[in-house]
N, C-alpha and C positions, 0 to 999 in steps of 0.2 A: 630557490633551489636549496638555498641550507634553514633546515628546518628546527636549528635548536630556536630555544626559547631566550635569547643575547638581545641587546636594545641596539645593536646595528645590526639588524635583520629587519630594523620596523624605521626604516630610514624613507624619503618623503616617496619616493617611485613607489617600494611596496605596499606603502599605507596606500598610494592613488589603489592599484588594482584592488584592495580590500574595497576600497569605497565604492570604487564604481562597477564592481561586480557585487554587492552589499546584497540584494534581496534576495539572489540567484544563492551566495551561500548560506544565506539566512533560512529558505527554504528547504536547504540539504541539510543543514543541523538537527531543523527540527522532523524534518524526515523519515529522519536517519533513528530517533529516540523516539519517534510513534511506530518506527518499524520494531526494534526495539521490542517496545513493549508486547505488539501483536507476537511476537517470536516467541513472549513469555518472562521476558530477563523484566528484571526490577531492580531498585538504586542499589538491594543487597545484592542481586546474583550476579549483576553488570559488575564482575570484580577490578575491572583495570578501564576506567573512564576511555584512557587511550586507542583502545581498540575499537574504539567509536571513529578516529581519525580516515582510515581506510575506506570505509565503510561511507562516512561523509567524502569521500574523494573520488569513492566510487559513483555515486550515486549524484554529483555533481556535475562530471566529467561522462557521465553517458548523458546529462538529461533525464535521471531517472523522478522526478521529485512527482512528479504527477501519477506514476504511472507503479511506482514499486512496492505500493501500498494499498494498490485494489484488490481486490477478488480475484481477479482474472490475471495475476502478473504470474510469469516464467515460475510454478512450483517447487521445480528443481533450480533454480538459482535461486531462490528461496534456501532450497534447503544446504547450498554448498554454503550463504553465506552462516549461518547457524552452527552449519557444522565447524569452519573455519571459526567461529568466535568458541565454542566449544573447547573445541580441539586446543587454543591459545589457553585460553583459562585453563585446563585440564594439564596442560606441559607450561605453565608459567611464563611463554612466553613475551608477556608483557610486565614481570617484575623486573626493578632494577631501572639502569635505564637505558631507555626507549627510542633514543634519538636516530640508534644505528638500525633499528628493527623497525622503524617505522621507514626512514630512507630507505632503505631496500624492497620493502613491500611496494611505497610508493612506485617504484621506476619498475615494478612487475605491473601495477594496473596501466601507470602509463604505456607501457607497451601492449596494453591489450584496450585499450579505448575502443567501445564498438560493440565490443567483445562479452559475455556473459563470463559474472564471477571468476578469476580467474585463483580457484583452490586446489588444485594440481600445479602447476605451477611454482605458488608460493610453497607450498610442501616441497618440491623439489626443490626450489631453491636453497632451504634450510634443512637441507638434509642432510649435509656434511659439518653442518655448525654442532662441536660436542656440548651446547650446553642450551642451544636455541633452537631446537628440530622437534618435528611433528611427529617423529614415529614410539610405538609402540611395542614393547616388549612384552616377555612374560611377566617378568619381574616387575615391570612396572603397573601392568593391567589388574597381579593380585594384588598390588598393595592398593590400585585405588579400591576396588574392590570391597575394600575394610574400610571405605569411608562412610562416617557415622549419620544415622537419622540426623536429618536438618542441616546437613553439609551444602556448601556449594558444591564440592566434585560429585557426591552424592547427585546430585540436584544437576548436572551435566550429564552423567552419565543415564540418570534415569528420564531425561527428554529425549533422549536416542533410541531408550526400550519402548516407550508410550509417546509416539510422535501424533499420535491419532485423537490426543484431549484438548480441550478448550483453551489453549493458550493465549489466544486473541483476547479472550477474557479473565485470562488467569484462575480460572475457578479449577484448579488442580489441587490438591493435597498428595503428601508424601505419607506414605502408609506402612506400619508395617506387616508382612503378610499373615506370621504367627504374631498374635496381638502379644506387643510388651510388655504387657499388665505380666502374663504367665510368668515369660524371662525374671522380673522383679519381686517373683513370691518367693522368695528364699525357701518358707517353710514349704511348700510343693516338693522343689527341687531336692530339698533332701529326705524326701522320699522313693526319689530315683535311684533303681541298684545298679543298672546297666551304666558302665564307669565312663563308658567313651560315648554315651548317650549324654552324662553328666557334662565330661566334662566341654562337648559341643556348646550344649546348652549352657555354660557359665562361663563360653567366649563371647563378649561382647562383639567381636567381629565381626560374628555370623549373624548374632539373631539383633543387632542394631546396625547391619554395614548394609552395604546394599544385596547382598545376595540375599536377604529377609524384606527389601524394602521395595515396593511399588510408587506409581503416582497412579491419584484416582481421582475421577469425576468427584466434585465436592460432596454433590447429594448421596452418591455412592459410597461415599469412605463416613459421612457424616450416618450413617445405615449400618455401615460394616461395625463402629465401635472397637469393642474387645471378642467379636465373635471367634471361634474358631476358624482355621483356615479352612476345613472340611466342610466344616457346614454352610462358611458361607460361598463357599465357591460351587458346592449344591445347589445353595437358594438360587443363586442368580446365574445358573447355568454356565459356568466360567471350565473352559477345560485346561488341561494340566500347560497345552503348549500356549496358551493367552500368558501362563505364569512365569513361563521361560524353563519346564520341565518336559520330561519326557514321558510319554502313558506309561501307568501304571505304574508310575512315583504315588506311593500315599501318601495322601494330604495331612494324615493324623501327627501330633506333635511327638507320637511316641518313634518317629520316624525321618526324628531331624537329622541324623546324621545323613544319612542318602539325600533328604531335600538338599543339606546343604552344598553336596560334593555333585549333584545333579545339576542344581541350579547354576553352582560355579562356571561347572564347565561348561553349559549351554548358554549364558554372559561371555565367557571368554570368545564362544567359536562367533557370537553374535555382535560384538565391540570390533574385534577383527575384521571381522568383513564388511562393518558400517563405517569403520574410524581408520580404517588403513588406508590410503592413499597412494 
């Protein structure tokens, strides 16, 4: 019941139940990290080991170890628990320490044994915690917003826009949509006379945060290169609302300002309505 990590906590009763339930949790560890993986997370993007603990508690305590890794398991509890590891990553909820955040999690699944994923719940529970809670603001949604190619928030936020790629296999890349090459010609750039065109384009925010940044099929982005965004969303028949735009946003780079106050806003109404609870 008390789950710090203290050497009278491993006194000879608790070691008994360690031992004599041994394969049964040996099965939900390793479960739990081939689930994991199929979700997509890897040793870098899995940021907080700990948030593995729930997750093996859950998945021990239904019975799930045969079953939560086929083809055929509950989709949508699938997708709450992803989203709940997301969502912790994304609000930090597992820096610092853990002891208090994991006992409370715990004594929510145990009261839902039986029960599929229980992420409404735990969201509610910590929703009055001012420094440990799941919700989402404005202020908080642009700032991740600005987070940079090859980020983890980065890299959370854009499995919730592309839920529909190979993760099972990982063969994803992070793209960005106006190829970066452009952004880093200096000499290009100061041939731009339209000033608030410029000075879009010489915010790293924009054109390396995630409102410039997709995930793509490997073969697909290994294709895309340094193309332009017009042309290659052309070749490959891609319409403006696949990119998280609205018709008749132009694709051309002379026309970053609007992609970028476009794409923002259609991230914001889309994070909201997937990530609010």
């Amino acid at each position: 019941d008390n789950i710090k990590f203290e050497l009278k906590n491993f006194g000879y009763e608790n070691v008994k139940v360690f031992e004599d339930n041994w394969y049964k949790i040996k099965d939900s560890i390793i479960t739990t990290f081939n689930l994991l993986y199929r979700l997509g997370f890897n040793n870098n993007t899995f940021r907080a080991k700990n948030a593995a603990i729930p997750i093996i508690y859950y998945i021990y305590h239904n019975n799930l170890s045969d079953k939560i890794v086929k083809a055929n398991y509950d989709a949508e509890d699938l997708k709450n628990i992803k989203k709940w590891i997301n969502l912790s990553f994304i609000k930090s909820i597992f820096a610092g320490q853990t002891d208090t955040i994991l006992t409370r999690i715990r004594n929510i699944l145990r009261d839902n044994i039986g029960s599929s994923f229980p992420l409404t719940e735990i969201v509610d529970r910590f929703k009055n915690d001012p420094t440990k809670n799941y919700s989402l603001d404005d202020d908080f949604i642009d700032n991740i917003l600005t987070s940079p190619y090859g980020s983890n928030d980065a890299y959370y936020l854009l499995t919730f826009l592309y839920p529909d790629l190979d993760y099972y296999n990982q063969d994803f890349h992070m793209d960005h949509l106006h190829p970066a090459s452009f952004f880093r010609n200096k000499e290009e750039i100061k041939g731009i006379e339209d000033e608030r065109l410029k000075e879009y384009i010489l915010n790293e925010d924009y054109w390396n945060g995630v409102v410039n940044l997709q995930l793509l099929n490997g073969d697909l982005n290994r294709s895309k290169q340094d193309l332009n965004l017009k042309d290659w969303a052309s070749a490959n028949s891609i319409y403006n609302r696949e990119l998280y735009l609205d018709d008749g946003i132009d694709l051309n780079i002379g026309n970053f300002v609007e992609f970028v106050e476009n794409r923002k806003k259609n991230l914001k109404i889309k994070i909201k309505e997937d990530l609010t609870i």
